[in-house]
C-alpha positions as CSV (number, residue, x, y, z in Angstrom):
1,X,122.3,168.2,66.5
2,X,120.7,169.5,63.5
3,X,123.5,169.9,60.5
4,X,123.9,173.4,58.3
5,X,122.8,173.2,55.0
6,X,126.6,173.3,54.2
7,X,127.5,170.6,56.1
8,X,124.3,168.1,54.9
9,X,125.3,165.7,52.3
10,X,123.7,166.3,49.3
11,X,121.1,163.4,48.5
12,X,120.6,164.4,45.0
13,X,124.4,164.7,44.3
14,X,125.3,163.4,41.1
15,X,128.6,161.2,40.7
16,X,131.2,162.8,38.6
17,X,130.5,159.9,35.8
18,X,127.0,161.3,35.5
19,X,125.5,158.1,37.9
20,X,123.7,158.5,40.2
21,X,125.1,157.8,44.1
22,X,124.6,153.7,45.1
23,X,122.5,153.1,48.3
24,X,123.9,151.8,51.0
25,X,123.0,147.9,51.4
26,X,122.9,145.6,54.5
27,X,124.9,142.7,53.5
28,X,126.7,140.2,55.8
29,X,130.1,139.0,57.1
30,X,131.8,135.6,56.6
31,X,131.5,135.8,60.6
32,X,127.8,136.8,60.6
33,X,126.9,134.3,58.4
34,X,129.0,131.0,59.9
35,X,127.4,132.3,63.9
36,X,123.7,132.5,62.0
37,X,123.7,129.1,60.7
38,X,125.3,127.5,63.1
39,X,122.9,128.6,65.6
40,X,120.0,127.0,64.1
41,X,119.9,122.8,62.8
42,X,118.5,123.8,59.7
43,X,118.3,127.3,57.4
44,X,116.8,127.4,54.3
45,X,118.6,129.8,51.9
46,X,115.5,132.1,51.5
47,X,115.9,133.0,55.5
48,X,119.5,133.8,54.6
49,X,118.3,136.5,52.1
50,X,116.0,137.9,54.7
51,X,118.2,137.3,58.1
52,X,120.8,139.5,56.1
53,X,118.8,141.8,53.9
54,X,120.2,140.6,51.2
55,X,118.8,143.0,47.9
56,X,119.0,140.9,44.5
57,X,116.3,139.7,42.1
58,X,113.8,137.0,42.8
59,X,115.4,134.4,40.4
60,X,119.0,135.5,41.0
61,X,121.8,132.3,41.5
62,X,125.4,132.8,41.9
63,X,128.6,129.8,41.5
64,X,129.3,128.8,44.7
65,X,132.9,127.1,44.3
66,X,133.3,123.6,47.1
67,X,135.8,121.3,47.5
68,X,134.3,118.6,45.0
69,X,132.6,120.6,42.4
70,X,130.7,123.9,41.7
71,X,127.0,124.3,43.2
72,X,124.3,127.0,42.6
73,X,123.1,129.6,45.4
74,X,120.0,131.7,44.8
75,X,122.2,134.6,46.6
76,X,124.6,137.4,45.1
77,X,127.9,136.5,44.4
78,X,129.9,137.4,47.3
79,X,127.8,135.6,49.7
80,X,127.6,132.8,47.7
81,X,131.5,133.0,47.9
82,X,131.2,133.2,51.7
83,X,128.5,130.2,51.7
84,X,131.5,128.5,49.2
85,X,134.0,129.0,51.7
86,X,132.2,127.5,55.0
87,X,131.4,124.6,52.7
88,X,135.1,124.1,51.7
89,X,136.0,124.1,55.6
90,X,133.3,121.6,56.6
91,X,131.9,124.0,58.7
92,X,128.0,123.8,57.4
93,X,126.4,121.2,54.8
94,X,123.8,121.8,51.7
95,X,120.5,120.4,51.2
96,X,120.8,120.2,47.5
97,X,117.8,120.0,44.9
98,X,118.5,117.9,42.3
99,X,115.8,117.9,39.9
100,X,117.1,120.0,37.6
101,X,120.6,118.9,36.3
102,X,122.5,121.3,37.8
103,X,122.4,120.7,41.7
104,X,121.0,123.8,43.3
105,X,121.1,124.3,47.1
106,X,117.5,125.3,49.1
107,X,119.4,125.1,52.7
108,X,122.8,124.8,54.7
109,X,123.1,123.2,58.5
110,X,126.2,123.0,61.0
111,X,128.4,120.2,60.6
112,X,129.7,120.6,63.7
113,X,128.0,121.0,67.0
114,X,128.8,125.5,68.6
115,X,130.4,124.5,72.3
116,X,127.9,126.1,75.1
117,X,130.2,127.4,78.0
């Protein structure tokens, strides 16, 4: 079905503020992300990034808030916060690197086993 001119959103709109329109990014859910790594024993956090599209910049680390202290996540905030959360319920693990002297994580695993029907 081909749209009318008056009826096709206007891609060159500019917002009332005088900014121009955000893009549209993929992103993940809380769900989407707990069903991704526990399918898999190990995920590093670049795959993560790339599994959900995540957009950010190449050196970007977020807070990510646990139960016994605060980590850092080379994702955007809100994932991190999701990461944080699954952390918090003992649902997946960190591999942390702890070179520098703030622990960073590089991966996440299940800590328990997905039941197979």
């Amino acid at each position: 079905m081909v749209q009318s001119p008056a009826t096709q959103p206007d891609r060159d709109a500019v917002a009332a503020d005088g900014e121009e329109p955000a893009e549209q990014k993929s992103s993940c859910t809380l769900a989407q992300m707990r069903r991704f790594i526990k399918s898999r024993p190990y995920v590093p956090v670049h795959e993560l990034r790339r599994r959900f599209e995540i957009e950010g910049i190449e050196d970007e680390v977020s807070p990510m808030s646990t139960g016994q202290g605060t980590l850092y996540v080379g994702l955007p905030e809100l994932q991190a916060g999701y990461l944080g959360e699954l952390v918090k319920a003992g649902e997946v693990g960190c591999e942390l690197l702890l070179d520098p002297t703030s622990p960073g994580v590089i991966g996440v695993f299940p800590m328990r086993p997905v039941a197979r029907q």
